[in-house]
Backbone as ProteinMPNN parsed JSONL, in Angstrom:
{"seq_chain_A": "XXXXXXXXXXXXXXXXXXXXXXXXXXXXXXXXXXXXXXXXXXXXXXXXXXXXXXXXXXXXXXXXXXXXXXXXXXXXXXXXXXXXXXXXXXXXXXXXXXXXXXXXXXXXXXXXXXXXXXXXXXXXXXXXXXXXXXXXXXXXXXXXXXXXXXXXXXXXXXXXXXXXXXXXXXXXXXXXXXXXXXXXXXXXXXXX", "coords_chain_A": {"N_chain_A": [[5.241, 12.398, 17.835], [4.886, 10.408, 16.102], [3.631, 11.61, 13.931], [5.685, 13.363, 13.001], [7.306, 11.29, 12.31], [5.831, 10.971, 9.562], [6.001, 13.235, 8.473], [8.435, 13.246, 7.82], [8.896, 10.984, 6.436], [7.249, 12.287, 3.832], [8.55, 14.145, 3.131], [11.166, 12.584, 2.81], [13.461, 11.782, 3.926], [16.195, 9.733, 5.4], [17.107, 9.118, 7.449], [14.975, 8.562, 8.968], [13.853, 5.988, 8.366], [16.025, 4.122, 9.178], [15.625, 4.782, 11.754], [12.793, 3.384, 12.774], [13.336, 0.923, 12.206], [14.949, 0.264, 13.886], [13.28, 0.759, 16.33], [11.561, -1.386, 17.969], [8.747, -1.18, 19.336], [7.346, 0.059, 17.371], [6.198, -1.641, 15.748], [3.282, -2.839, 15.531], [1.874, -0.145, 15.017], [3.279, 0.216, 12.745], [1.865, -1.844, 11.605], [-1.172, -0.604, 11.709], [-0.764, 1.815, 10.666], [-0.667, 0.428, 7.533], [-3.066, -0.712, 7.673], [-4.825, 1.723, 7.682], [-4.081, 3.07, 6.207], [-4.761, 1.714, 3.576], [-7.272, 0.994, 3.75], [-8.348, 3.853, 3.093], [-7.005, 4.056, 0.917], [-8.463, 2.236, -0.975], [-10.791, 3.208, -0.33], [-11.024, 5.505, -1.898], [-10.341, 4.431, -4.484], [-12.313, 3.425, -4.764], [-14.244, 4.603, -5.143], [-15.67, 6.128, -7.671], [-18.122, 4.115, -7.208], [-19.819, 4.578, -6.01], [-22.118, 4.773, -6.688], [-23.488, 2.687, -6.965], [-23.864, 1.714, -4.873], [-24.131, 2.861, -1.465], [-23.469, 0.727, 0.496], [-22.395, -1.064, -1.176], [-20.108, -0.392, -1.533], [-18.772, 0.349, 0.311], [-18.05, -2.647, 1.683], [-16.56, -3.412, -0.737], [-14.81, -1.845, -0.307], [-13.364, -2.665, 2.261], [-13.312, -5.505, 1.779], [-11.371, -5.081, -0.331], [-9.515, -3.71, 1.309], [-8.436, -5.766, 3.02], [-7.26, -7.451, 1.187], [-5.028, -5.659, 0.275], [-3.455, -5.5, 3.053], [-2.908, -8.119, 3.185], [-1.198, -8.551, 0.725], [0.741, -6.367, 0.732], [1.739, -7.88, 3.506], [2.643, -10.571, 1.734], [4.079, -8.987, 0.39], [6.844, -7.9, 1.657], [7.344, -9.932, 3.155], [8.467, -11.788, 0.974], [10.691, -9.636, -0.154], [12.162, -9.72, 1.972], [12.793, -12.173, 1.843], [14.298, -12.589, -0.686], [16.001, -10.647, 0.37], [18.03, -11.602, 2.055], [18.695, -14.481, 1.209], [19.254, -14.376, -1.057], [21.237, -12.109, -1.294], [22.462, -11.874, 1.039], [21.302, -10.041, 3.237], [20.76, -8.578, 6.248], [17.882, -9.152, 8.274], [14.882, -8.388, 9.932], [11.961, -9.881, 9.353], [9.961, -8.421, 10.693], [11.418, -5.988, 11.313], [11.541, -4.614, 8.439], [8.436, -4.677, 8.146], [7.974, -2.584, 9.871], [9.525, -0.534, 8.393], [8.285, -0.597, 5.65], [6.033, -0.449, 6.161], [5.58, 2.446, 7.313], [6.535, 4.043, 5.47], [4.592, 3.317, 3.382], [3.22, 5.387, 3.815], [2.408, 6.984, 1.829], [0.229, 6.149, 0.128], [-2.035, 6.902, 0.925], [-2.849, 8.994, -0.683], [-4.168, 8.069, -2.254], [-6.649, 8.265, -1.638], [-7.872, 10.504, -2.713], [-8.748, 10.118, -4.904], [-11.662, 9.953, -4.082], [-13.021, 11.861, -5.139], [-13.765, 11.409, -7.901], [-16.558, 9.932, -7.457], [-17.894, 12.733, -6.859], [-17.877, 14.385, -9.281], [-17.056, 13.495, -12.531], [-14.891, 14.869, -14.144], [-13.222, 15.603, -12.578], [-11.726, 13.57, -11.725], [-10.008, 13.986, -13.938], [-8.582, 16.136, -12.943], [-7.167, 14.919, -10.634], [-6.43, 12.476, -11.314], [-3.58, 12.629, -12.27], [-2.016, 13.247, -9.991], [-2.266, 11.397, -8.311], [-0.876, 9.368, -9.565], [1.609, 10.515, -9.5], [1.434, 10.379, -6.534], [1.894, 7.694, -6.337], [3.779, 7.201, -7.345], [5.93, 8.517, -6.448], [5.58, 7.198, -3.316], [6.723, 4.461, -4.416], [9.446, 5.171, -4.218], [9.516, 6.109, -1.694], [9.406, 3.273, -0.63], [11.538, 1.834, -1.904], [13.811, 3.104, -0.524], [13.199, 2.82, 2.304], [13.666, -0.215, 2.643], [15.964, 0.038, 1.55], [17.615, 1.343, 3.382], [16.14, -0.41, 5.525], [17.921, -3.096, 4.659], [20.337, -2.353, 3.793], [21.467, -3.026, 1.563], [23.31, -2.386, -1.852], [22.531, -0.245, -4.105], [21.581, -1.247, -6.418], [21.0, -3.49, -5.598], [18.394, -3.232, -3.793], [17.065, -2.285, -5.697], [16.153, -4.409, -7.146], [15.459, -6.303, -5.924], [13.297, -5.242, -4.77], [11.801, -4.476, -6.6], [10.542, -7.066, -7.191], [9.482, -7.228, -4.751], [7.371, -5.82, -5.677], [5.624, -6.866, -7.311], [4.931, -9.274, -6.521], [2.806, -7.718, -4.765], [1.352, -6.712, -7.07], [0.652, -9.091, -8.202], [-1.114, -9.956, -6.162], [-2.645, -7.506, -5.665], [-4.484, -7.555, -8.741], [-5.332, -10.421, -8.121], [-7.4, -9.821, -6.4], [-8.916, -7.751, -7.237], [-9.974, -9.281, -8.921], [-11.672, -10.521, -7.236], [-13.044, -8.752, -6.323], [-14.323, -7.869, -8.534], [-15.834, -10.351, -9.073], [-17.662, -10.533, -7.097], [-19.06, -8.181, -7.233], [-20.483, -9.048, -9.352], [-21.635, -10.524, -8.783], [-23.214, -9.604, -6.752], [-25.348, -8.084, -7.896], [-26.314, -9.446, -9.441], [-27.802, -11.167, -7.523], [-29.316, -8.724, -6.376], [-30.557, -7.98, -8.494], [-32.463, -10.233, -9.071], [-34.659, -9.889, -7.144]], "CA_chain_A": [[6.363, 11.669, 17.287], [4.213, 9.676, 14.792], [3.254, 12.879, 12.754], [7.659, 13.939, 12.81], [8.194, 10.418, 11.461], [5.359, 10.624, 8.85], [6.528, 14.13, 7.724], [10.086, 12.842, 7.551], [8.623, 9.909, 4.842], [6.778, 12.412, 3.076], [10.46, 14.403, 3.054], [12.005, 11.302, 2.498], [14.453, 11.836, 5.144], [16.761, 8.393, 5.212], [17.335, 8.052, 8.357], [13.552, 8.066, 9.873], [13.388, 4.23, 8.29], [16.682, 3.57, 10.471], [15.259, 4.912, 13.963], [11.729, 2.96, 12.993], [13.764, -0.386, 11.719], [15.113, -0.587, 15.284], [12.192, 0.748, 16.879], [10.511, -2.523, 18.164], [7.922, -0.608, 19.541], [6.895, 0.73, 16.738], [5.67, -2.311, 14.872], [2.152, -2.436, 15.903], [1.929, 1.268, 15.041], [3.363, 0.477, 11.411], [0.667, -2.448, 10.766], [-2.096, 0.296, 12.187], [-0.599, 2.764, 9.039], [-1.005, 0.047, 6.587], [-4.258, -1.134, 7.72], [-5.714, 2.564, 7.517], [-3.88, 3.576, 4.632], [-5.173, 0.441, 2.716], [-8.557, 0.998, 3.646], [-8.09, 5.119, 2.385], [-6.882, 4.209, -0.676], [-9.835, 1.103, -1.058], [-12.43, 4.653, -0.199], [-10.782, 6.571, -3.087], [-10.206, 4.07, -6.027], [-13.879, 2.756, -5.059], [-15.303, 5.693, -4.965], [-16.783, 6.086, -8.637], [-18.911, 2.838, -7.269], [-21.153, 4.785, -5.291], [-23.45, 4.957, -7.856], [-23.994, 1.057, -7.151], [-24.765, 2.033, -3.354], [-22.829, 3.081, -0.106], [-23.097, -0.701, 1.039], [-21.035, -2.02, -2.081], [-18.953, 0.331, -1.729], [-17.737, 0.208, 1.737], [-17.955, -3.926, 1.369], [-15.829, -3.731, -1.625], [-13.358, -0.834, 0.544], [-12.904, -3.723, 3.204], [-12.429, -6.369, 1.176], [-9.654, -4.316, -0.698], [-8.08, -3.814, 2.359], [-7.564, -7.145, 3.374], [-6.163, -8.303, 0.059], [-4.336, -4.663, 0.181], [-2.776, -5.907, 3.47], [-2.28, -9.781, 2.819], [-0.576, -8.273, -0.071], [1.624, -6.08, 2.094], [2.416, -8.925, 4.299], [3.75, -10.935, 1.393], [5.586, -8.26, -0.446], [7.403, -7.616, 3.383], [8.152, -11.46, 3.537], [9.339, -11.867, -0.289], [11.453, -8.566, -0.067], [12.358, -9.769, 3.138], [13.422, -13.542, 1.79], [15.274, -12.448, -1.699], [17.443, -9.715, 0.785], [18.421, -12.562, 3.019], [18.934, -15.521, 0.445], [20.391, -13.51, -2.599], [21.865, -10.892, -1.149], [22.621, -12.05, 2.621], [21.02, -9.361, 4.318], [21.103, -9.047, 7.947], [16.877, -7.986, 8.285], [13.913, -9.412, 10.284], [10.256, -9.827, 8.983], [9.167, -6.634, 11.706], [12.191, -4.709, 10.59], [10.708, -4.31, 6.986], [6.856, -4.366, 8.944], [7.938, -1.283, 10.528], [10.363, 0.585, 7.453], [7.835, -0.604, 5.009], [4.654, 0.393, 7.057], [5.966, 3.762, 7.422], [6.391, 4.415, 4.049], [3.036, 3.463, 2.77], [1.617, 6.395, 3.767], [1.769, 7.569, 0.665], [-0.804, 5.251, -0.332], [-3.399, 7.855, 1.57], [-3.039, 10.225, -1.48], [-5.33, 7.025, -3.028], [-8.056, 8.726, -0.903], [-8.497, 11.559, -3.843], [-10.439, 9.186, -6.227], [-13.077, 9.706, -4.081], [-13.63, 12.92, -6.123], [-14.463, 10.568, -8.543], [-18.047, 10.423, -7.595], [-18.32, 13.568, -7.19], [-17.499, 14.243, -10.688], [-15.857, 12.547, -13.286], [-14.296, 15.561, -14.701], [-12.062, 15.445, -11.143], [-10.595, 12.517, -12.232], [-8.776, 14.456, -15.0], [-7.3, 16.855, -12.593], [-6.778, 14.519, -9.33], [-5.76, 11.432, -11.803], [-1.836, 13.172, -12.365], [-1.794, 13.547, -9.085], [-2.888, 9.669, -7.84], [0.235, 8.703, -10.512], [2.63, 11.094, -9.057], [1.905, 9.879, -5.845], [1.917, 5.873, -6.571], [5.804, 6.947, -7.871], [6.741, 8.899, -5.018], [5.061, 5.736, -2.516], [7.386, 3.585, -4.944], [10.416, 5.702, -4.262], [9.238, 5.899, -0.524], [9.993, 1.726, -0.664], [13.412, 1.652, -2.087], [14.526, 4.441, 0.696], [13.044, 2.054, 3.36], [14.288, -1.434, 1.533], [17.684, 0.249, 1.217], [17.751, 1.427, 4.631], [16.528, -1.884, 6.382], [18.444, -4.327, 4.381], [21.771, -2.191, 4.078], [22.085, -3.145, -0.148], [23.986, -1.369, -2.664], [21.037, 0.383, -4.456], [21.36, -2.285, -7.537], [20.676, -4.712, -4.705], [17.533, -2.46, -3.367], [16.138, -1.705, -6.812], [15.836, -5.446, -7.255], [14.746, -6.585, -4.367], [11.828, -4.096, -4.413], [10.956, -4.729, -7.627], [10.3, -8.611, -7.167], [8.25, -7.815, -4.152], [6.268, -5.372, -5.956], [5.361, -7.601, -8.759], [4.035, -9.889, -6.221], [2.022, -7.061, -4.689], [0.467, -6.364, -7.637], [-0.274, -9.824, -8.582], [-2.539, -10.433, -5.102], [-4.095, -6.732, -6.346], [-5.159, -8.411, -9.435], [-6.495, -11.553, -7.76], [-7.867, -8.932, -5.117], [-9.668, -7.008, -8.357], [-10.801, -10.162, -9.934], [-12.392, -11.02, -6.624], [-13.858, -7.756, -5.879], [-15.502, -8.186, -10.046], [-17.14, -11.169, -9.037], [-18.654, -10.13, -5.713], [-20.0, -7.585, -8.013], [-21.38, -9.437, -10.356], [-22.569, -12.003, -7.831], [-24.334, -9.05, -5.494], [-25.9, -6.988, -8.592], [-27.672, -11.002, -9.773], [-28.479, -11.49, -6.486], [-30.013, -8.012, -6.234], [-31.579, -7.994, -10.056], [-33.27, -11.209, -8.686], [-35.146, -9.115, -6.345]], "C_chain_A": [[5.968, 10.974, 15.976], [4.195, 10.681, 13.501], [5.084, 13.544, 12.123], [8.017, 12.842, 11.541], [7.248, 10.295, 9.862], [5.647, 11.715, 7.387], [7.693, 14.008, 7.101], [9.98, 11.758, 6.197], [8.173, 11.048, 4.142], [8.202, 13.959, 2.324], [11.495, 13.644, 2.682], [13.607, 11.914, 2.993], [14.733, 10.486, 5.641], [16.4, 7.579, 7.034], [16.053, 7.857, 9.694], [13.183, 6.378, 9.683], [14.266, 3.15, 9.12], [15.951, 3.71, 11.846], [13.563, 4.246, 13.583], [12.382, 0.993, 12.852], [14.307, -0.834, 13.512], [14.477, -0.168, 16.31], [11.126, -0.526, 17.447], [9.188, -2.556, 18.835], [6.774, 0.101, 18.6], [5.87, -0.408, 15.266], [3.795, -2.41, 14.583], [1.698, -1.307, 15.229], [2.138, 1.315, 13.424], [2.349, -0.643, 10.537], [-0.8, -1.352, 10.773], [-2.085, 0.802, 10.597], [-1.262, 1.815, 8.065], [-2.44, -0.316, 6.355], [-4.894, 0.567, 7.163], [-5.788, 3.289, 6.113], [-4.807, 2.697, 3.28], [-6.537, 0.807, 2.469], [-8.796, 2.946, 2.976], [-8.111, 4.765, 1.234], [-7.689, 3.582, -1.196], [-10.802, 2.276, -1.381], [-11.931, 4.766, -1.603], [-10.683, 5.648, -4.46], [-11.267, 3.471, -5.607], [-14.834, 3.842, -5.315], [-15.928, 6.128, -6.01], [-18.172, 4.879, -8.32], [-19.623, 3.247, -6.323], [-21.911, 5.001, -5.742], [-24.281, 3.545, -7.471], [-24.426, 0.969, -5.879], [-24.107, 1.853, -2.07], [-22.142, 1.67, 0.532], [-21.77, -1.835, 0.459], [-19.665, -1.751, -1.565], [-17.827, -0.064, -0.528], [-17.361, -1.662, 1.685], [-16.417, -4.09, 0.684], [-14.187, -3.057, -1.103], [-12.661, -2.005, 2.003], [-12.417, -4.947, 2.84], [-11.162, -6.277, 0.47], [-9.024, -4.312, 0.033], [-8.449, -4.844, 2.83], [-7.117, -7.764, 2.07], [-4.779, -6.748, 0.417], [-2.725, -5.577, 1.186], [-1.921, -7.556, 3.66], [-0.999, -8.896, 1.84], [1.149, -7.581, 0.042], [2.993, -7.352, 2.68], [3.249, -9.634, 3.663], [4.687, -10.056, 0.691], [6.675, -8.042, 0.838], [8.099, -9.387, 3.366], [8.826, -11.897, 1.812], [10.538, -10.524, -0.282], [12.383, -9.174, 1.273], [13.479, -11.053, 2.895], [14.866, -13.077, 0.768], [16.693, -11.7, -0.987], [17.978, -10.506, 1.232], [19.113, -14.026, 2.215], [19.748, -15.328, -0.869], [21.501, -12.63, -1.859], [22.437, -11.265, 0.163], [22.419, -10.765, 3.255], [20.673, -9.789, 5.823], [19.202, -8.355, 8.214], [15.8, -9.034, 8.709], [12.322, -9.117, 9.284], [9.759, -8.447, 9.485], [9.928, -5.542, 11.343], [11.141, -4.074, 9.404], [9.339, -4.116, 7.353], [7.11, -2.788, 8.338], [8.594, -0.3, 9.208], [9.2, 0.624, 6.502], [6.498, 0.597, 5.149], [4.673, 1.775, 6.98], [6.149, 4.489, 5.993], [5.589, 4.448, 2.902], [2.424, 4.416, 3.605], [1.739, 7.281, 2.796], [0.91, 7.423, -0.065], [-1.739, 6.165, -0.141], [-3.657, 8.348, 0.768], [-4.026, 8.998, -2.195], [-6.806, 7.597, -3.142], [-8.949, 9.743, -1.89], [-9.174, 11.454, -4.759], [-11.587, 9.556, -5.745], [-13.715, 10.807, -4.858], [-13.963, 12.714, -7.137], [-15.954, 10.374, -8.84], [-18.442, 11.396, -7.674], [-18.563, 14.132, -8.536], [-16.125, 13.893, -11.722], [-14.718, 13.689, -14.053], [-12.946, 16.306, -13.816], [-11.154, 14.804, -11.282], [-9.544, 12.832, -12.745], [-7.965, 15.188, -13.968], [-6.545, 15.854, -11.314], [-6.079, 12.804, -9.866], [-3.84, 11.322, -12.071], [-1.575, 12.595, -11.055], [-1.877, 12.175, -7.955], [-1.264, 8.895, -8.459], [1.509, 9.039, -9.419], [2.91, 10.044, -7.489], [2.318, 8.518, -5.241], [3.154, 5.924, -6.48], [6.219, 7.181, -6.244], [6.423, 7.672, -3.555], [6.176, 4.728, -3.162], [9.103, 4.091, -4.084], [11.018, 5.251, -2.781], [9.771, 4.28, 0.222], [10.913, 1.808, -0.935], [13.937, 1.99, -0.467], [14.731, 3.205, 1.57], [13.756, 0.345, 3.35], [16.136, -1.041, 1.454], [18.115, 0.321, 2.704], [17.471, -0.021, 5.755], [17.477, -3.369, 5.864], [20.162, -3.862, 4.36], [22.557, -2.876, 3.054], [22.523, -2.47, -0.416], [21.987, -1.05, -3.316], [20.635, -0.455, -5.789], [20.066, -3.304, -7.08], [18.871, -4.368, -4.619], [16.91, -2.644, -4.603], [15.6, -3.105, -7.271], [15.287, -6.197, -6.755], [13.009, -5.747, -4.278], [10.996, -4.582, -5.153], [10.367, -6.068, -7.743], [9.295, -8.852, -5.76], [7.227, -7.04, -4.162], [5.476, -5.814, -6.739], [4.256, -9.09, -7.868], [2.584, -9.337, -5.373], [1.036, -6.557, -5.694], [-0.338, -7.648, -8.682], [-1.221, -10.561, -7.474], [-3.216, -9.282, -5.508], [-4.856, -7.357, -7.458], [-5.917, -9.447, -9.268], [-7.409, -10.632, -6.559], [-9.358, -8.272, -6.41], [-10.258, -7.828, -8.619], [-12.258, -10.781, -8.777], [-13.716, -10.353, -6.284], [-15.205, -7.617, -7.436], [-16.187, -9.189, -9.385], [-17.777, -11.411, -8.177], [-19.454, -9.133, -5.999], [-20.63, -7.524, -8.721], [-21.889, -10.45, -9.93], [-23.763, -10.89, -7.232], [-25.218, -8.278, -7.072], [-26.481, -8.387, -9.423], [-28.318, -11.115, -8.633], [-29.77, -10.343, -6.537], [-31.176, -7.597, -7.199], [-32.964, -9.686, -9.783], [-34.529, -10.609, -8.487], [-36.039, -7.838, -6.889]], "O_chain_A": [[6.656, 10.996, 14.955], [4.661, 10.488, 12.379], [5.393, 14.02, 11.03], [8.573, 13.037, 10.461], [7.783, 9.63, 8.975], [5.617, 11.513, 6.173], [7.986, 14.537, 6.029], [10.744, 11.72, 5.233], [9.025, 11.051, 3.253], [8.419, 14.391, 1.192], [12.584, 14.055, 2.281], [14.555, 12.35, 2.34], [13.835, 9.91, 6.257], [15.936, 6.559, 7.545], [16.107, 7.32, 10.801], [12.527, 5.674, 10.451], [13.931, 2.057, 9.575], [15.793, 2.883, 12.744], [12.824, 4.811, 14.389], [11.81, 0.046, 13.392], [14.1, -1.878, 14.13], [14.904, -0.578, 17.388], [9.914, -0.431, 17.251], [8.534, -3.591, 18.962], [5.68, 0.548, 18.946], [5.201, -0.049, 14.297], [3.234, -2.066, 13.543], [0.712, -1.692, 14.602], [1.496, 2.111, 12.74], [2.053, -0.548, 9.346], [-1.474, -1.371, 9.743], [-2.838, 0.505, 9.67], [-2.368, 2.168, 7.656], [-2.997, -0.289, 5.257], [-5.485, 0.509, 6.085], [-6.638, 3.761, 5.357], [-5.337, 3.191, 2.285], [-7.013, 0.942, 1.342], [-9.766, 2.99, 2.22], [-9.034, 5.027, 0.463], [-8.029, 4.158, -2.229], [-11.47, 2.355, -2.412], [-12.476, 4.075, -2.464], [-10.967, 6.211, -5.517], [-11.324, 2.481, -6.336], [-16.018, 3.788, -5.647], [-16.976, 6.68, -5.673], [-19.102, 4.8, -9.123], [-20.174, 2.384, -5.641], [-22.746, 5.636, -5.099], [-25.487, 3.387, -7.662], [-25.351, 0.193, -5.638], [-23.606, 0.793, -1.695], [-20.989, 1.449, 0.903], [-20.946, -2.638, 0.897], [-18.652, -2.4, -1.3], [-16.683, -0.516, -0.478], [-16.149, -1.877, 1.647], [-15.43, -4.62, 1.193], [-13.034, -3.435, -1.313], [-11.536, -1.908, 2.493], [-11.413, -5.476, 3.316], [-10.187, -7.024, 0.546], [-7.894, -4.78, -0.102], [-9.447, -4.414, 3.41], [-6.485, -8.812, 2.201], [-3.655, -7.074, 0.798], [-1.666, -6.017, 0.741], [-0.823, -7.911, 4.088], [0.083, -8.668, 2.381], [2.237, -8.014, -0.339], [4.185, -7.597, 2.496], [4.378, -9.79, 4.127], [5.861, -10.331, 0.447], [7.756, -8.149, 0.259], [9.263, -9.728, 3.58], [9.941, -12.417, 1.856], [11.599, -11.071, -0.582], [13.55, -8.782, 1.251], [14.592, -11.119, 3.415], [16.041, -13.13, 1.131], [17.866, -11.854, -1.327], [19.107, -10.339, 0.771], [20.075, -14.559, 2.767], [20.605, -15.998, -1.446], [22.691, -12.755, -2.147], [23.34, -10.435, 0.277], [23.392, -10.32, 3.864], [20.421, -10.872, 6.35], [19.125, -7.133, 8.343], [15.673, -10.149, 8.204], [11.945, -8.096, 8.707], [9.261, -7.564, 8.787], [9.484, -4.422, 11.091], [10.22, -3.269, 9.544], [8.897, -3.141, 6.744], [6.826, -2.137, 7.333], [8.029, 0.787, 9.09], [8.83, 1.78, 6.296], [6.159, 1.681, 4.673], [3.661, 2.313, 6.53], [5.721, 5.621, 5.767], [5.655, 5.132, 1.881], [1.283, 4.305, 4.054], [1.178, 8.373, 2.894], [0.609, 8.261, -0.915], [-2.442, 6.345, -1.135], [-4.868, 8.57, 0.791], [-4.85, 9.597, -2.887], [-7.685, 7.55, -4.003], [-10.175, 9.846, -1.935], [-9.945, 12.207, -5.353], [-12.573, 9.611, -6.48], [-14.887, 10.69, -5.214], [-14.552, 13.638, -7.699], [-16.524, 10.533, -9.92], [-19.393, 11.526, -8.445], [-19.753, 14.32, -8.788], [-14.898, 13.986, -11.68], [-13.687, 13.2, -14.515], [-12.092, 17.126, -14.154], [-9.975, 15.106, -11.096], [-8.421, 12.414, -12.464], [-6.749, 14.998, -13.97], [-5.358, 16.078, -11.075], [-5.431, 12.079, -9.111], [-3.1, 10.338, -12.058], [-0.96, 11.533, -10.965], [-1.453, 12.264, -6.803], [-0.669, 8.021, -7.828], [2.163, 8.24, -8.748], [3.873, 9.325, -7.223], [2.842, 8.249, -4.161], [3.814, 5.117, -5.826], [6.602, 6.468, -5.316], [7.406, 7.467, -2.843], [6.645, 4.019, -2.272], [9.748, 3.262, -3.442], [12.025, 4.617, -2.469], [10.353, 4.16, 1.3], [11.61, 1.916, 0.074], [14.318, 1.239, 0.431], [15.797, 2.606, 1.715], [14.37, -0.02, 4.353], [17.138, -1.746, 1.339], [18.866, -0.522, 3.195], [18.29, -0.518, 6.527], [17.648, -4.393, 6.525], [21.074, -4.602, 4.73], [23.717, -3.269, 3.181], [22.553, -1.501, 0.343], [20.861, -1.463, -3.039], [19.485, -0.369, -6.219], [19.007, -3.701, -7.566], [18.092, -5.085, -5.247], [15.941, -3.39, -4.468], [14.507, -3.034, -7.834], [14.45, -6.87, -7.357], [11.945, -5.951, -3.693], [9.878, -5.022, -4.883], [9.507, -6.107, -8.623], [8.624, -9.85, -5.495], [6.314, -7.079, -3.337], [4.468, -5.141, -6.952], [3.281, -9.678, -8.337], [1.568, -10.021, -5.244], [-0.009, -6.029, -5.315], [-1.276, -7.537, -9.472], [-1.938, -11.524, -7.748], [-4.39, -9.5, -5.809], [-5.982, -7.739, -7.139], [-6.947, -9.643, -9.913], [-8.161, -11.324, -5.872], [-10.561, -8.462, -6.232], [-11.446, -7.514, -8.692], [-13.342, -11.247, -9.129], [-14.841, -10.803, -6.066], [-16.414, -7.383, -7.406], [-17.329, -8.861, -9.062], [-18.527, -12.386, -8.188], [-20.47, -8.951, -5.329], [-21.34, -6.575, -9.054], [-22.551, -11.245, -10.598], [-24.961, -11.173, -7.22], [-26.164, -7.76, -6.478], [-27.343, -8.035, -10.229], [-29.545, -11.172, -8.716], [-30.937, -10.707, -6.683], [-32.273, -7.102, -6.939], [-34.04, -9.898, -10.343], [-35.424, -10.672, -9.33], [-36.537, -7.048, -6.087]]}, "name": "protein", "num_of_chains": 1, "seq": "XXXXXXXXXXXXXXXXXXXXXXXXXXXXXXXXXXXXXXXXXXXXXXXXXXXXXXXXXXXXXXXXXXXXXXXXXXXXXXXXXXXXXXXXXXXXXXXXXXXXXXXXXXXXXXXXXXXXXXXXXXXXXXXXXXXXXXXXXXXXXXXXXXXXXXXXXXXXXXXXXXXXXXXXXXXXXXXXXXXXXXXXXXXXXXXX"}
């Protein structure tokens, strides 16, 4: 059933974010996605940094995912507030969990950086392809955002966008943190 509803996001088939929005079973199941996805996409855009040594790496892939999912959590509760306070949507916190959750698994395609280490000349072809699927993951949100809040698509496109903006300013403090745990462990280790 999991694999139907994951094919159905990557189909973007509407009404898989309805039968997961009142799924209350299924919440659990859609923090799981984000957690694994998070930590996927953490592997793949860290993955030129195995040069610096498997330990950073994975370190730096765990600490990503927990800003990844903090990050998550508040774009889910800002998306969640603006539908409800602007817009009077009718939509709980787990609703959006679960529609959201389900729809980051496009995030996984993150995982393809790791060809990155392998060689950098991967990048060029698997870098399109990282873009493409950031959009289509973007797109993937509206769908779910439209579907659990039950906006006009003005509504939706606004709404999204205000709690992607705060998703990408915990990545940034997430990045700035992950720089200076790397320039803390690589003094520590030049000590040595």
């Amino acid at each position: 059933m999991l694999m139907n509803r994951i094919i159905s996001v990557f189909t973007f088939r509407r009404e898989v974010f309805r039968e997961v929005e009142q799924d209350k079973t299924f919440t659990s199941t859609a923090w799981l996605i984000v957690v694994v996805v998070s930590l996927l996409n953490q592997l793949g855009s860290l993955g030129d940094s195995t040069a610096t040594g498997i330990g950073n790496w994975i370190l730096g892939a765990i600490i990503g995912t927990v800003f990844a999912v903090l990050g998550f959590a508040l774009a889910a509760f800002v998306i969640g507030f603006v539908g409800k306070s602007v817009f009077k949507a009718d939509v709980t916190f787990d609703e959006l969990v679960r529609t959201l959750g389900l729809a980051s698994v496009w995030n996984a395609i993150g995982f393809l950086g790791i060809l990155g280490a392998i060689s950098s000349a991967l990048l060029c072809i698997v870098s399109p392809a990282l873009i493409v699927g950031a959009l289509l993951g973007l797109i993937a949100w509206f769908i779910a955002v439209k579907e659990a809040l039950d906006l006009e698509w003005l509504q939706t496109i606004v709404t999204v966008v205000i709690g992607f903006i705060v998703l990408l300013v915990v990545s940034a403090i997430a990045a700035a943190v992950l720089g200076l745990i790397g320039i803390a462990g690589a003094g520590i280790l030049g000590a040595f």
